[in-house]
N, C-alpha and C positions, 0 to 999 in steps of 0.2 A: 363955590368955595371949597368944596369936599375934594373936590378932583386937584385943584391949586394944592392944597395940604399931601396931598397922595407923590402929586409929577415934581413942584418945589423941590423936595431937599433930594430926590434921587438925581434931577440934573444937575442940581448943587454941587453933589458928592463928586459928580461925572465931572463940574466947572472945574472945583478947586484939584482933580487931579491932572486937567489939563495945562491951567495955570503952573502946577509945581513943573510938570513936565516942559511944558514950553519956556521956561524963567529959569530951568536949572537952577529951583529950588532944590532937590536930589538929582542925583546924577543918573544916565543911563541903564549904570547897574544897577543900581539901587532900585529902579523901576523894576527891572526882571525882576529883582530877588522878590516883591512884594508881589508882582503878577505869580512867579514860581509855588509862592506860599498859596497863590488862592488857588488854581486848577492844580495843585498838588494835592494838598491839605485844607485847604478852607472850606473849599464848596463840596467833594467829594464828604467830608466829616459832616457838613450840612446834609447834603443829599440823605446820608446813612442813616443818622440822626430822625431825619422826617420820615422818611422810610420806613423807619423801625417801629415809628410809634401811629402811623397812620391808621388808617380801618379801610383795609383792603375789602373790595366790591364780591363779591358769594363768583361774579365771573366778568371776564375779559368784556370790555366794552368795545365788542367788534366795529359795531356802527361808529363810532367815535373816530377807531382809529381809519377806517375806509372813510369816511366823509373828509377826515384832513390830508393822507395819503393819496386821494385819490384825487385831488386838485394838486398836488405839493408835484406829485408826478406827470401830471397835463403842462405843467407853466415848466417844469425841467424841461418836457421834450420840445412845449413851443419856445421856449428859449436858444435847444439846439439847433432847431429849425429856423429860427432867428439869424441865430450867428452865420449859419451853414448858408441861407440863402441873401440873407440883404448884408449883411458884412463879409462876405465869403472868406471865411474863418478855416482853421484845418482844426482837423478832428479832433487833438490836444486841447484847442482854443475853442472847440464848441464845447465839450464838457466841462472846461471852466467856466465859459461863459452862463450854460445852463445852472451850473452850480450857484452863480451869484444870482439868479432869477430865483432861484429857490430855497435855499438855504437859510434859515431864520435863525437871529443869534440869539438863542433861547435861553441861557445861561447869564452873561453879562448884564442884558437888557430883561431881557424875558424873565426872570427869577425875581427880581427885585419891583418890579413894576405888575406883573402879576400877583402876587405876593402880598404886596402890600395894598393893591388897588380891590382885589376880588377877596382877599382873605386865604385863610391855611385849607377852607375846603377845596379850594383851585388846585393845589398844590398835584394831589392824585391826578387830576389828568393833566397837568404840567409835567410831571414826571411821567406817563405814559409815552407822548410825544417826543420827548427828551430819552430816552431807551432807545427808540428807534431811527430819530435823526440820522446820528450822524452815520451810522451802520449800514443804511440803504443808500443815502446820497453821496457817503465817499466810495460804496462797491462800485453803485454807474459811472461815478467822473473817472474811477482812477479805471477801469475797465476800457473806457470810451480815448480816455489818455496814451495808455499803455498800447494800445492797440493802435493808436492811430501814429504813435512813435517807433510803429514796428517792434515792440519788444517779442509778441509772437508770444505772451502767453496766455492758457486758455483762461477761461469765465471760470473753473474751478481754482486754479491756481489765484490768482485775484484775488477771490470772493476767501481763499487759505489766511493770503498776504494781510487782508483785511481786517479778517477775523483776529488774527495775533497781534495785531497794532491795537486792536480795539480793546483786546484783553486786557494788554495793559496799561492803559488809559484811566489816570484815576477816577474819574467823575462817572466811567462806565462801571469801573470796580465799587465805586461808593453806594451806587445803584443797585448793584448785583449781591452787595454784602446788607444791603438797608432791608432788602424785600427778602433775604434767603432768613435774616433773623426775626421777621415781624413773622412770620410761615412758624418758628417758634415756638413753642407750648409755653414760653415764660417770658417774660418782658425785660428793660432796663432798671439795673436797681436804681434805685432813685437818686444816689451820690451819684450817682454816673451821669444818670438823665441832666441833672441840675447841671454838670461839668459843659455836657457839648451842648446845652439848652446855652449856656454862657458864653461857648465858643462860636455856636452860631451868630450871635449876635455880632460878632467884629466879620462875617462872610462876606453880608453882601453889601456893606460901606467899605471895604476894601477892593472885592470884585466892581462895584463903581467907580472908585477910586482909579483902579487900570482900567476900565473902559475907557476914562477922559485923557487918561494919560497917553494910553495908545493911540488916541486919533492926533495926535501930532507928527504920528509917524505916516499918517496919509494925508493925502492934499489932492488938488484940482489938479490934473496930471496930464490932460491932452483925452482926448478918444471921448470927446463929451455926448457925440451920437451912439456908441454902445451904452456908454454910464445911465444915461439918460431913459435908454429903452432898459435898460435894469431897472431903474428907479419903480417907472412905469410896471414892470410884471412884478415886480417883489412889494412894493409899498400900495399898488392899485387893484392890481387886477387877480393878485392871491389872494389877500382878506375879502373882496367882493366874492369869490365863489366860493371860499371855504363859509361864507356866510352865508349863504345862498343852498350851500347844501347843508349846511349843519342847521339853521332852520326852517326852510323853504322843502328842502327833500326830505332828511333825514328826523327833523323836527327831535332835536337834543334835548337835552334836559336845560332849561337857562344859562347855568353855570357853567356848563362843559361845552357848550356853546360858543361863550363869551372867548372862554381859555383858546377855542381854537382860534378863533378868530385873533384874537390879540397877538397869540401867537404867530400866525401869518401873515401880520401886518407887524412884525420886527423887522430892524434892518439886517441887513447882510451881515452874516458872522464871517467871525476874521478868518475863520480858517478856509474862506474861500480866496482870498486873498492869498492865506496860506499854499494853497495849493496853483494858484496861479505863478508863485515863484517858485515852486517845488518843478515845476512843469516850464515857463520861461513864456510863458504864454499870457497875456490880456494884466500884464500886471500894471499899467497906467490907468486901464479901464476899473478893474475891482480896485484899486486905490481909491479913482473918483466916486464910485458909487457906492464903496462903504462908508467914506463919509458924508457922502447926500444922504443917503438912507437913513446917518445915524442920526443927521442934523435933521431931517424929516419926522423920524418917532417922536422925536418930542410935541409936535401938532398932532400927528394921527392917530398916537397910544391915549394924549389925552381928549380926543373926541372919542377917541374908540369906551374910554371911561367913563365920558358922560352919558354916552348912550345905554351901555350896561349897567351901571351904576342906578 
C-alpha cells in the first residue's frame, strides 16, 4: 500500500499531462512554455535550493560514483558494439544508439520518484550522479558522432564544445550555484528559504506534468529489434549490475545503494532522442524505446520500491 501512495499520483501527474496534451486541452505552445518554465527555472531553482541547504559528506563518495559509472560506461560501449556489429549501424548511429542503452532520465522521472519514494536523504547522492551525467555521456556520443561524420575535430575541441553548452544549461548552473553557496559560512535567510521551499513545490508536478505531455510526441515508430535490445540494456541489465556492484562488490551504504540503482533502472531521457535528430540518426529507434522505457518504469521503479523500501 506504501509504494501505491508513493508511484499513484506521480503517474497521475504524468496521465493527466498526457491527456491535456494528446486532447488539445492547451495547445503546443503552451506545452513548451510550461516544459521551458521547469528546465529553465523550476527544477534548476529546485536543485539550488536543496543544494544549499543539504549537509554535504566531510568527502567525495568515490566508490559511489565508480560502482554507478563504471557499469553506466560497460552497457555505453556494449550498446556500440551492439549497434556496430548485429545492426551494422555507422558510427553517428552507434553513439546514439549507445546513448539510449545508457542514458537515465534522472530529472523528469528520477527526481520526483526518488524523492518522494526514499525521502530528501536520497537527494545527495541523486544529485551526485546528476552533476555528472550528462557531462560524460554527451562528451562520448557527440565525440563518436562528430567523428564519424568527418567533422575532423579533435577529443579536445569536443570535450571545449561540450563544456560550454554545459555551462550554460540551467539545471547544471543550478547545481553549480546550490553546492558553491552551501561551501558558504552563512545559510539562507529564512524569508528567502520559505519563498523557494514554496517554489519548489509547484517543480516536480509540473516537471511531471511535461514528462506525460511529451510522450505524445513519441510512438511505436518501426526498428522494434533496436528498440527492443534498448529496452533490454537500459531497463535489465543496467540496474542488475549497478546492483550487483553497489552491493554485492562495493557493499554501499543501503540508501545510496537503493539511489543507484533506481536510477539505473530509469527510462531513456529525451535528450537521447535529442540527439538522435540533432545527428539524423536512429530516430524511429529512440522514439520507440523512450516510450517502452517510459511505459516500463512504471512496473520496475515500483518493484524497485518495494524492494528498498
Amino acid at each position: 500500500m506504501t509504494i501505491f501512495f508513493v508511484v499513484f499520483p506521480i503517474f497521475m501527474i504524468a496521465l493527466l499531462g498526457y491527456i491535456v496534451a494528446r486532447w488539445h486541452i492547451l495547445s503546443e505552445r503552451d506545452i513548451d512554455g510550461v516544459s521551458n518554465f521547469v528546465f529553465t527555472i523550476a527544477i534548476p531553482v529546485l536543485l539550488f535550493h536543496s543544494l544549499a541547504n543539504i549537509v554535504l559528506p566531510p568527502q567525495i563518495n568515490w566508490r559511489f560514483l565508480i560502482c554507478y559509472y563504471s557499469v553506466i560506461l560497460f552497457i555505453y560501449a556494449l550498446g556500440v558494439i551492439i549497434s556496430k556489429r548485429l545492426f551494422v549501424h555507422s558510427a553517428a548511429e552507434q553513439g546514439v544508439f549507445g546513448l539510449g542503452a545508457s542514458y537515465s532520465n534522472m530529472i523528469l522521472v528520477g527526481l520526483p520518484i526518488i524523492s518522494t519514494g526514499l525521502g530528501d536523504e536520497a537527494l545527495l547522492p541523486l544529485f551526485m550522479l546528476v552533476s555528472i551525467h550528462s557531462a560524460l555521456l554527451f562528451f562520448i556520443v557527440t565525440l563518436l558522432a562528430e567523428r564519424g561524420n568527418g567533422a575532423g575535430q579533435s577529443s579536445r575541441q569536443i570535450a571545449r564544445q561540450t563544456a560550454q553548452k554545459l555551462t550554460h544549461n540551467p539545471i547544471i548552473i543550478g547545481l553549480a550555484a546550490g553546492i558553491g553557496f552551501n561551501l558558504l559560512p552563512f545559510s539562507l535567510p529564512p524569508l528567502l528559504n520559505t519563498t523557494l521551499d514554496r517554489f519548489g513545490d509547484a517543480s516536480l508536478p509540473c516537471a511531471l506534468f511535461v514528462l506525460g505531455a511529451s510522450l505524445t510526441r513519441y510512438k511505436i515508430a518501426g526498428h522494434l529489434r533496436e528498440a527492443w535490445t534498448l529496452v533490454g540494456l537500459k531497463m535489465v541489465m543496467q540496474p542488475l549490475l549497478v546492483g550487483l556492484m553497489a552491493f554485492g562488490v562495493f557493499r554501499l551504504d543501503p540508501l545510496w545503494g537503493s539511489v543507484a540503482v533506481m536510477a539505473a533502472g530509469m527510462p531513456i531521457g529525451v535528450n537521447a532522442y535529442i540527439m538522435a535528430e540533432k545527428y539524423e540518426v536512429g530516430v524511429a529507434t529512440l522514439s520507440t524505446a523512450v516510450l517502452l522505457t517510459t511505459l516500463f518504469a512504471v512496473v520496475s521503479q515500483s518493484v524497485l520500491l518495494a524492494i528498498f523500501l
